[in-house]
N, C-alpha and C positions, 0 to 999 in steps of 0.2 A: 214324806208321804209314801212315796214307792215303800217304803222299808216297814210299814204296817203291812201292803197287799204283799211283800215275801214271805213275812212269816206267816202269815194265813195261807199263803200258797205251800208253804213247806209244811202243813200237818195234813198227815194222812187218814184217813179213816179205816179202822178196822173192821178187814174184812169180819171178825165174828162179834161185830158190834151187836147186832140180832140174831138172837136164838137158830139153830137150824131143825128144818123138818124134811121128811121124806115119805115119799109113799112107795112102801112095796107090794108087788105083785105078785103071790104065788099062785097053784093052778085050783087052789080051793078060799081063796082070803084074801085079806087085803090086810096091808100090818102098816100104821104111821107111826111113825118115829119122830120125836119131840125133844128137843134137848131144852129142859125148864130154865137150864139157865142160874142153877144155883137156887131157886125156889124147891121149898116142898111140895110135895104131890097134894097139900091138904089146901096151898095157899094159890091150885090152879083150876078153872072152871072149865068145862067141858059142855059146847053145848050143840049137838046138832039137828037140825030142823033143816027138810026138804032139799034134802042130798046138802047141805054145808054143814062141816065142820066146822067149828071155831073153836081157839084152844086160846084161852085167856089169863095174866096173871097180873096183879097193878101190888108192886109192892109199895107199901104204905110206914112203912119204917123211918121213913124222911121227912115224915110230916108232923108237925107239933098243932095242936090245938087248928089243925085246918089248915096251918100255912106249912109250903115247903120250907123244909131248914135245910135240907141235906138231897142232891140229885137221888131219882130213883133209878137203881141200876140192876134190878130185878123185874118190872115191867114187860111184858111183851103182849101179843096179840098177832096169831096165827090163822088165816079162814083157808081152807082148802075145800075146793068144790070134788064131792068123791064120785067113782067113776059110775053111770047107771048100774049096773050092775051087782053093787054093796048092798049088802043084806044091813041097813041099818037098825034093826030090832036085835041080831046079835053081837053087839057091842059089850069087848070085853077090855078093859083096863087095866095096866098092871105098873109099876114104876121101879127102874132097872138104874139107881142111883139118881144121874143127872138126867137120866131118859125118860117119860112118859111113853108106854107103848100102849098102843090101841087098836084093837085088831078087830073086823068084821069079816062077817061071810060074804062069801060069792052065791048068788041067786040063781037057779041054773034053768 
């Protein structure tokens, strides 16, 4: 019995198990940075309402007629709360390989 709880003790999780994001600050904008994770920019939603971001992607490649066959390992789901200050009407998009960047203005 001990020797099923070691080897589940001995797997580690990766740290880049989920996607990474950032938010930068500059003195005119705000610029998020989204690593998709291996997804297209076509197969990721964007959606933000009342200062939240969310940055969503459910890949669907795994699935046969409804049921899973195959882990999905392109899925994620990102919410960032953005700072009062983001001009959310100038949302501009652009995708820099594995990166999603999305940039807004500063309200002054």
């Amino acid at each position: 019995m001990d020797s099923i709880f070691n080897v589940a003790r001995s797997w580690q999780v990766r740290e880049d198990a989920q996607p990474r994001m950032e938010l930068v600050e500059y003195d005119e904008s705000y610029t998020v940075k989204a690593d998709i994770h291996g997804c297209d920019a076509e197969g990721v939603a964007v959606c933000l309402e009342a200062g939240v971001l969310t940055i969503t992607s459910e890949d669907r490649s795994g699935f046969a007629d409804g049921v899973c066959v195959l882990p999905r390992l392109n899925s994620f789901r990102y919410t960032l709360a953005l700072p009062d200050d983001a001009d959310e009407t100038g949302l501009s998009i652009a995708c820099e390989g594995r990166v999603l960047v999305l940039t807004f203005g500063r309200l002054t």
